[in-house]
TORLO-84132 format. One line per field, with one value per residue (C-alpha): x, z, y; residue number from 1; residue in three letters. Coordinates in Angstrom, 1 decimal. Layout:
REM TORLO-84132
xx X_...
zz Z_...
yy Y_...
seq NUM_...
type ALA_...
END
This chain:
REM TORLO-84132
xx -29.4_-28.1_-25.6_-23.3_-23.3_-22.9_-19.7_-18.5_-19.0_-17.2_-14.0_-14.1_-14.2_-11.4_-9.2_-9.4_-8.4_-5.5_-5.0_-5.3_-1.6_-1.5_-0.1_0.1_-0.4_2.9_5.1_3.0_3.6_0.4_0.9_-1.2_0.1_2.7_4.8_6.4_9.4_11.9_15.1_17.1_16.6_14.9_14.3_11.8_11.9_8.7_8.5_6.0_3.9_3.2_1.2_2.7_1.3_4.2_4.1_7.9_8.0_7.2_5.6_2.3_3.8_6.6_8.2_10.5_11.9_13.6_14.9_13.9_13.2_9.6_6.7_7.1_10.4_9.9_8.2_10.2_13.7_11.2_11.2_14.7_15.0_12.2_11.9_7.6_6.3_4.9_1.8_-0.6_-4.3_-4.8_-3.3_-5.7_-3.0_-0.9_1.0_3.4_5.9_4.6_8.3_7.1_3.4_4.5_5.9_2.9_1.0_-0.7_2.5_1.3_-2.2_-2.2_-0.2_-2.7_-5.5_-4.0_-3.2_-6.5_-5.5_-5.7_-9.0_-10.5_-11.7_-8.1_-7.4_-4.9_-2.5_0.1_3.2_5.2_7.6_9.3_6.8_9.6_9.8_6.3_5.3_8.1_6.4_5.6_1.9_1.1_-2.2_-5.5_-6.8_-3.9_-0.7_1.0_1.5_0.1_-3.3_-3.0_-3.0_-5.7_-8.2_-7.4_-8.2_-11.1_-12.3_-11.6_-14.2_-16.6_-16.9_-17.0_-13.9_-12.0_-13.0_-13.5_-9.6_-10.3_-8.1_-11.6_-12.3_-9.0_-9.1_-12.9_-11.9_-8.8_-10.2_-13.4_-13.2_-13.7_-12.5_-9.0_-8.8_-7.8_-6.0_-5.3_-2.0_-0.3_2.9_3.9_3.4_5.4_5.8_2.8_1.1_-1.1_-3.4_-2.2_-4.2_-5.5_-3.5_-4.7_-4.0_-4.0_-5.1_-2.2_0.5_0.6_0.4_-0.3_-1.7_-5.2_-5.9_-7.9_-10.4_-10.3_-11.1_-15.1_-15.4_-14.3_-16.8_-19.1_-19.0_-19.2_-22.4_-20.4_-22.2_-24.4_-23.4_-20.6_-18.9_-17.1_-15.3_-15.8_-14.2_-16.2_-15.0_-14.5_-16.9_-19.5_-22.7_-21.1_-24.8_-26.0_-23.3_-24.4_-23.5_-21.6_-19.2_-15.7_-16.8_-14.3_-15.4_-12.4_-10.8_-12.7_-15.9_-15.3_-18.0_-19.0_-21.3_-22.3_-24.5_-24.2_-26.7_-26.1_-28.2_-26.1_-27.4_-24.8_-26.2_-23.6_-24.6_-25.3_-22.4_-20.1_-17.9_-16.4_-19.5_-21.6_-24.2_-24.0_-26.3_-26.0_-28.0_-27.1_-28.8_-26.8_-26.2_-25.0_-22.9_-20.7_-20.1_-16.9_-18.8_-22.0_-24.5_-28.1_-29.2_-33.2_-32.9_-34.4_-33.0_-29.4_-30.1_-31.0_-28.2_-25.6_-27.2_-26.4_-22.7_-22.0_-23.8_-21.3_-17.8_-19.0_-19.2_-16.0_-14.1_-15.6_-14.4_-10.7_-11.1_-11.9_-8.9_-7.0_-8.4_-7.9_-3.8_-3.3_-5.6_-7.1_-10.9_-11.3_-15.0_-15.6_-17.1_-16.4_-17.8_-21.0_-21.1_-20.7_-24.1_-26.1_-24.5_-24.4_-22.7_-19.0_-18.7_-14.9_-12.5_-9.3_-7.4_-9.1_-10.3_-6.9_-6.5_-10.0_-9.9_-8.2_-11.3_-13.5_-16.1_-18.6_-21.1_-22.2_-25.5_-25.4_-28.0_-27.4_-30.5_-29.4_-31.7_-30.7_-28.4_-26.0_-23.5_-21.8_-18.2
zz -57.1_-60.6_-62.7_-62.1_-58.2_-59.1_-60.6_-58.1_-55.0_-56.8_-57.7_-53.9_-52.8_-55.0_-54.0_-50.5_-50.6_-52.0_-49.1_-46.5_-45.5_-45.9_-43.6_-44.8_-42.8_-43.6_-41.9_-38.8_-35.6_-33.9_-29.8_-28.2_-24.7_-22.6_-19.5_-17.4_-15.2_-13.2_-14.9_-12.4_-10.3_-13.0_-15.6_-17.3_-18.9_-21.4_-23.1_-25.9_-28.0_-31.2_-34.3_-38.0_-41.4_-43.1_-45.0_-45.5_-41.5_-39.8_-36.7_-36.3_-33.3_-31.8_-28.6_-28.0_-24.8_-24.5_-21.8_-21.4_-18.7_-19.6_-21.4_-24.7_-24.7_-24.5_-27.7_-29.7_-28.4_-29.6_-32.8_-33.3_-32.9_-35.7_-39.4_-38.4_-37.3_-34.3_-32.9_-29.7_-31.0_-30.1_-26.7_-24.7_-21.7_-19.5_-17.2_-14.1_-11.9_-8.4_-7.6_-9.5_-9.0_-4.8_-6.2_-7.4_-10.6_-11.0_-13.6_-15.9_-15.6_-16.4_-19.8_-20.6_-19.8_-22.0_-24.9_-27.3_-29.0_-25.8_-24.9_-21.6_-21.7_-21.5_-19.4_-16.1_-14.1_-11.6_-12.0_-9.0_-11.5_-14.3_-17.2_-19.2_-18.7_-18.4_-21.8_-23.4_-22.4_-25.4_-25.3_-28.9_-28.1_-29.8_-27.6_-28.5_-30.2_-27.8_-23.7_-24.2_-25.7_-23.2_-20.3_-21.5_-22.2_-19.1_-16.9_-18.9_-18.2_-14.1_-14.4_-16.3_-14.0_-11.0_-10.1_-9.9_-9.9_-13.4_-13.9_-17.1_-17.1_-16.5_-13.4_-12.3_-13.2_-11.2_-8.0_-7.3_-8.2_-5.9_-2.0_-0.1_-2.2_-3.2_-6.6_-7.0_-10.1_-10.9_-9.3_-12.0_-11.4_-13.7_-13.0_-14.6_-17.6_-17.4_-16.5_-13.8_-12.0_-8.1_-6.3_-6.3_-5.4_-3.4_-3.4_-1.0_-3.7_-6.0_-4.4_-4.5_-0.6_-0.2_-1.8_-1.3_-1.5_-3.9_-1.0_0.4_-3.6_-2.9_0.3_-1.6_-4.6_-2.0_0.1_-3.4_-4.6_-8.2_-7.3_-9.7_-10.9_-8.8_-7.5_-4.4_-2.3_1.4_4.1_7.4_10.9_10.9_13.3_11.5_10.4_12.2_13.5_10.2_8.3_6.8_8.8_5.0_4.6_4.3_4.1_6.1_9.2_9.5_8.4_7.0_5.1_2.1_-0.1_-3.5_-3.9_-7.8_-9.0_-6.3_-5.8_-3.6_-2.1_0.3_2.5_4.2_6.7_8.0_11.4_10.9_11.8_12.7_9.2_11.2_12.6_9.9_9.7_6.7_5.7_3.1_1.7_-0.4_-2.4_-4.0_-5.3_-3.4_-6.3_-4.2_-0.5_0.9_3.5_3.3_4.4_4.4_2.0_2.0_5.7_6.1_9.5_7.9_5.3_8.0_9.9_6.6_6.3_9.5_9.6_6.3_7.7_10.9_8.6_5.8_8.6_10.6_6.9_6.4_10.2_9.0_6.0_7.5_9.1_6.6_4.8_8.3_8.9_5.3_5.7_2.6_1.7_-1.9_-1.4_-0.9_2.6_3.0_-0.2_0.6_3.8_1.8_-0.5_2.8_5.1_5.1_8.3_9.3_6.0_4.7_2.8_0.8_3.6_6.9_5.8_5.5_8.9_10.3_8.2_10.4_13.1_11.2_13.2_11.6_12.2_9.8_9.3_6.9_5.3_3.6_1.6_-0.4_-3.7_-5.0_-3.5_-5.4_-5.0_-2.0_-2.3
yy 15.2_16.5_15.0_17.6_17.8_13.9_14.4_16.8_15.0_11.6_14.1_15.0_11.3_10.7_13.7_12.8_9.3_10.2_12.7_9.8_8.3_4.4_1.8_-1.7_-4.4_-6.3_-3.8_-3.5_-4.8_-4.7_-5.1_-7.0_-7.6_-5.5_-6.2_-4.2_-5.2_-2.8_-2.4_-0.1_2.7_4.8_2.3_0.4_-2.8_-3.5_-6.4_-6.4_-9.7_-8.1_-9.7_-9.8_-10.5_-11.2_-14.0_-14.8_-15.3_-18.7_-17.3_-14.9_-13.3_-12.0_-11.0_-8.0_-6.5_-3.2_-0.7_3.1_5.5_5.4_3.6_5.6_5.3_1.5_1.6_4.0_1.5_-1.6_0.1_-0.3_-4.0_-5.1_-4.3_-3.6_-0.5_-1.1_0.2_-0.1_0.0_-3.5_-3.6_-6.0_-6.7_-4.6_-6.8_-5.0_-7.1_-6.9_-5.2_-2.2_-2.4_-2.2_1.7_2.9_2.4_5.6_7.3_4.1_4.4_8.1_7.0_4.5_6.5_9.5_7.5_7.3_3.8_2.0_0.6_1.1_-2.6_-3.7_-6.3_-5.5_-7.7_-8.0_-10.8_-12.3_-13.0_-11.1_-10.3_-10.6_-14.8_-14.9_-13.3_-15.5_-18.4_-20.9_-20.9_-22.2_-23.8_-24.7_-21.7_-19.2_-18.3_-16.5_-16.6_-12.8_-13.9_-17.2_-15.1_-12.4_-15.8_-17.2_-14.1_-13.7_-16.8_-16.6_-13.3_-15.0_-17.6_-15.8_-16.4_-13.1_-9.4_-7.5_-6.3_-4.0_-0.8_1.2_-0.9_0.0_3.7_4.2_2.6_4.2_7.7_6.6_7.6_4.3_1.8_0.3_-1.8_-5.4_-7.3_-10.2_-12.3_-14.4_-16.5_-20.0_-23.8_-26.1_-24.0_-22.3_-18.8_-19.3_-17.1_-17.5_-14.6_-11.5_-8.1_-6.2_-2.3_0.5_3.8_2.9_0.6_-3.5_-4.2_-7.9_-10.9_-12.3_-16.4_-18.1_-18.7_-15.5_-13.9_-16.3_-13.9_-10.9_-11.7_-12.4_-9.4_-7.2_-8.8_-10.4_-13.9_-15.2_-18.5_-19.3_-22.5_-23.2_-25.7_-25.8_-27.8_-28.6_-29.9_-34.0_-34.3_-32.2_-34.4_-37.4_-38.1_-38.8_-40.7_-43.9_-47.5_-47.9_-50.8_-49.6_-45.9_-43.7_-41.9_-39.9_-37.0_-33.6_-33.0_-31.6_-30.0_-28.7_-26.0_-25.1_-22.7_-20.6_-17.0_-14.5_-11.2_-8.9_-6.5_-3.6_-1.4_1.1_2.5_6.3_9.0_6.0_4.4_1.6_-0.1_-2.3_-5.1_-7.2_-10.0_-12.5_-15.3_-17.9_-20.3_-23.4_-26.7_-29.1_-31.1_-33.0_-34.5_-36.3_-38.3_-40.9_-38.4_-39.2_-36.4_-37.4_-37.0_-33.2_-32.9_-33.6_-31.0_-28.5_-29.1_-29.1_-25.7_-24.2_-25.7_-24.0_-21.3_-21.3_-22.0_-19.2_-16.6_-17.7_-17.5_-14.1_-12.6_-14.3_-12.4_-9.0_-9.3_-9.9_-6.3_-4.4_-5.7_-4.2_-1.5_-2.2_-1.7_-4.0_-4.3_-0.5_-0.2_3.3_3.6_2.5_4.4_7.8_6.5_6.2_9.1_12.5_12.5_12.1_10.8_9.7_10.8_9.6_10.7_9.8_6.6_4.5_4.9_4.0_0.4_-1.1_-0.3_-2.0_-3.9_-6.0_-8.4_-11.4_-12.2_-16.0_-17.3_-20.5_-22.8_-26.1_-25.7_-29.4_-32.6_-33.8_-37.1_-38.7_-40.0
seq 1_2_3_4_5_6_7_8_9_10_11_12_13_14_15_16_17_18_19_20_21_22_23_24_25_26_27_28_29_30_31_32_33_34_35_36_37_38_39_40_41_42_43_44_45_46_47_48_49_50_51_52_53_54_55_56_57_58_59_60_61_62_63_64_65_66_67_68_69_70_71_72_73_74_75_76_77_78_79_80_81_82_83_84_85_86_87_88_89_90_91_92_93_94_95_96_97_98_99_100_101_102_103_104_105_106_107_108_109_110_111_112_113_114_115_116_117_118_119_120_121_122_123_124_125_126_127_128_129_130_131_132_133_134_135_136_137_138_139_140_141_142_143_144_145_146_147_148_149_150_151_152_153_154_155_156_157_158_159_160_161_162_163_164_165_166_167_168_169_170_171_172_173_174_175_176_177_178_179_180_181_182_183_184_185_186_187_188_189_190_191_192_193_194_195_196_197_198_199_200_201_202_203_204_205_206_207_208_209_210_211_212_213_214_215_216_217_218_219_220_221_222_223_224_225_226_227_228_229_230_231_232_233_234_235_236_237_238_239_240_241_242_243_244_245_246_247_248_249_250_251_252_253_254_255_256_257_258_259_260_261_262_263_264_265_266_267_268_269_270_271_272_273_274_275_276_277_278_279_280_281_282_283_284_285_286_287_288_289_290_291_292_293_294_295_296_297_298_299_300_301_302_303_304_305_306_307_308_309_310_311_312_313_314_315_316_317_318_319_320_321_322_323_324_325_326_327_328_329_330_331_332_333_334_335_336_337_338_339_340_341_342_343_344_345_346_347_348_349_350_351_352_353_354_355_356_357_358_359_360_361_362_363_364_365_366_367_368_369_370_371_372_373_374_375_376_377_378_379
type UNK_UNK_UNK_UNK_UNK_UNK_UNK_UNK_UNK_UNK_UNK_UNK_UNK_UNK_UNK_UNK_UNK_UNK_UNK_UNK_UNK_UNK_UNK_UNK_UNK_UNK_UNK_UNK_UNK_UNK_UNK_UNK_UNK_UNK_UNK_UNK_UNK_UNK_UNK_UNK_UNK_UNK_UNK_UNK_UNK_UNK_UNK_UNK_UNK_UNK_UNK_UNK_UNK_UNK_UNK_UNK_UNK_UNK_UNK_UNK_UNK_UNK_UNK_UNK_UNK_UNK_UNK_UNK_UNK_UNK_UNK_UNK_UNK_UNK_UNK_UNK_UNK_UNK_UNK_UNK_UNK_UNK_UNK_UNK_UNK_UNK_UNK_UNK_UNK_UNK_UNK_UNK_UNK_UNK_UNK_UNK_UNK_UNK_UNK_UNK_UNK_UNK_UNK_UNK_UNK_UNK_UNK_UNK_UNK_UNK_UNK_UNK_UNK_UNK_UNK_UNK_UNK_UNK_UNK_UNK_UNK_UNK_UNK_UNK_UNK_UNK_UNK_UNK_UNK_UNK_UNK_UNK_UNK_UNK_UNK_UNK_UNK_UNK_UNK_UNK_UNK_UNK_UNK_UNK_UNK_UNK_UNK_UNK_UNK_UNK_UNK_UNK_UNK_UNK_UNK_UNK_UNK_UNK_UNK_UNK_UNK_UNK_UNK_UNK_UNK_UNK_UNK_UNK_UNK_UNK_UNK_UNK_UNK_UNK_UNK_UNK_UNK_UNK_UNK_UNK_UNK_UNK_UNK_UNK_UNK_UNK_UNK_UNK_UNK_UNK_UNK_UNK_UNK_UNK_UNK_UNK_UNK_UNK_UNK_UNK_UNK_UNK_UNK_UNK_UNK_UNK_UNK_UNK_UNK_UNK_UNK_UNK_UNK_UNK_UNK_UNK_UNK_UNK_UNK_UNK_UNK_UNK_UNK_UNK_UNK_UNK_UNK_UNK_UNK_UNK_UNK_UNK_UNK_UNK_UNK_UNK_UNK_UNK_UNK_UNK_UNK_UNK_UNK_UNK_UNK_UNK_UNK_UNK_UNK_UNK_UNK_UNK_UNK_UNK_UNK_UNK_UNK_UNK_UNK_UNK_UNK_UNK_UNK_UNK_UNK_UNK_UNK_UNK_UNK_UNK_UNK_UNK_UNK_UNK_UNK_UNK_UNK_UNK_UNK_UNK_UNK_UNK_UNK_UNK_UNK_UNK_UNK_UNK_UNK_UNK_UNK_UNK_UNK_UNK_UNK_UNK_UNK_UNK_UNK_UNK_UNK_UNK_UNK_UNK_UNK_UNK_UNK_UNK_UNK_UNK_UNK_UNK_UNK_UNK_UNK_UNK_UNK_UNK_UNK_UNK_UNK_UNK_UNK_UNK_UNK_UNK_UNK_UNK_UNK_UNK_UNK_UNK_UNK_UNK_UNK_UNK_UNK_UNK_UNK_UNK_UNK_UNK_UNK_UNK_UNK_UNK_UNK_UNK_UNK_UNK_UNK_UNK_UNK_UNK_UNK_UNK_UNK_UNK_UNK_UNK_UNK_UNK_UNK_UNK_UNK_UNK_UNK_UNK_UNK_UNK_UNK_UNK_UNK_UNK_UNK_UNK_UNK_UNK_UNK
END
């Protein structure tokens, strides 16, 4: 390179610095987390946790709420009620009260879809409460600042630990726009002052319809394969085992068994019957730790074992039938069986708009497999 194609490409770099418009940091008011509440009839409340590096203010974060008819104009009315400039390239929670959710989500999902500065790796929820009282929770923590970043760790978390369904915004976006599959989020309501996670919603195409169980989310996880390293309490009939309890001093003999299974594996196997959507054999096997036991069970018995087996066996397929009928009162398909009827059929295959209606026809049959790797402790 010559001296003087030198100096001309450092002129360049120079001019078109200058060119570039500058924000500073100290007047921006970067959002983090929004929430969504219905307002009126045509209204929108949004209530927005928003960083600031100013260092004349006591606090890192800040809440505001505003009104508008729709998201934008949330922000631009947000804008009027802080000295920062706000902006939304840092947006890592969209929260939406189950009141508006119930309407349809799919006007707010275009907008976030649209809009380049949002991330696709977002995190989604819906609140049984207003998101306005939830995001204004104090959640100054060693593990965050904010009830915003709180709520986005703690869902998070739940996933990472197999104990909730990926809720990113691109999760979201692919199952609804999928034939044969409705998407779930996240339920979140407070306890004793805090954000909690108290379900899972469940959706038909774009509407909150009902509320799934925190039991009935280990079925769900389990019927869409997301077990890996999961954990799990299970509750047997009192007289399950009874043969094999321990002559124990002053151990009880009554009441339920209640187990702990950790470190649970799972293989799943659906085999849809050809040209007919409704009719599907699924088989699952588990393998797991068996960390805890309510009862004085003789665990080096391997008749005792056996038996534990099969009556988790029996109470994980009776759970799963409850569950499926649960999905089919709501016609709602969360784990995408008419999904993964289209990937082995070419026949009769379904469609966005005959498959609400055959949900509820469902018939299935549960094949359990259940083998205890390791024994764990008897209480």
């Amino acid at each position: 390179m010559t001296y003087k194609r030198l100096i001309i490409m450092v002129s360049l770099t120079f001019l078109c610095t200058g060119c570039i418009p500058k924000s500073y940091i100290e007047k921006l008011g970067i959002i983090t987390a929004v929430g969504y509440d219905q307002a009126g009839e045509s209204s929108l409340r949004g209530t927005m946790v928003m960083y600031q590096f100013d260092p004349t203010t006591t606090s890192a974060s800040q809440v505001v709420t505003s009104e508008a008819a729709t998201s934008k104009g949330l922000r631009l009315e947000a804008n009027k009620m802080t000295s920062h400039r706000l902006v939304s390239g840092q947006v890592r929670l969209e929260l939406f009260q189950d009141q508006l959710a119930s309407k349809g989500m799919t006007r707010y999902m275009d907008t976030l879809e649209r809009d380049a500065k949002v991330s696709d790796m977002g995190l989604l929820g819906v609140s049984e409460e207003p998101t306005a009282d939830l995001l204004k929770l104090n959640a100054n923590t060693k593990e965050a600042s904010n009830s915003g970043e709180y709520i986005k760790k703690m869902i998070e978390k739940n996933i990472e630990d197999d104990l909730l369904p990926d809720a990113t915004l691109r999760t979201y976006i692919h199952d609804y726009n999928d034939v044969g599959i409705d998407p779930t989020l996240p339920m979140l309501s407070t306890k004793d002052g805090k954000a909690i996670i108290s379900g899972l919603a469940l959706f038909q195409d774009d509407k909150y319809t009902a509320k799934l169980s925190s039991q009935d989310i280990f079925y769900l996880l389990l019927l869409k394969n997301e077990y890996k390293d999961g954990q799990f309490q299970l509750q047997l009939p009192d007289e399950a085992l009874k043969e094999f309890h321990k002559a124990t001093s002053g151990s009880s003999e009554d009441g339920p068994l209640h187990l702990s299974l950790h470190e649970i594996d799972s293989k799943l196997t659906i085999d849809p019957k050809k040209g007919e959507p409704t009719q599907q054999r699924i088989k699952v096997t588990m393998e797991a730790r068996l960390l805890e036991i309510t009862k004085e069970i003789d665990l080096k018995n391997k008749e005792a074992i056996k038996k534990l087996e099969k009556e988790i066996e029996k109470k994980v397929k009776a759970d799963l039938e409850q569950f499926l009928d649960v999905l089919k009162e709501n016609q709602v398909d969360p784990i995408g069986f008419g999904k993964v009827y289209n990937a082995k059929n070419r026949e009769n295959r379904v469609t966005k708009e005959n498959w609400r209606q055959q949900i509820s026809d469902l018939n299935i049959s549960f094949d359990v497999n259940m083998k205890l790797l390791r024994h764990g402790i008897a209480e």
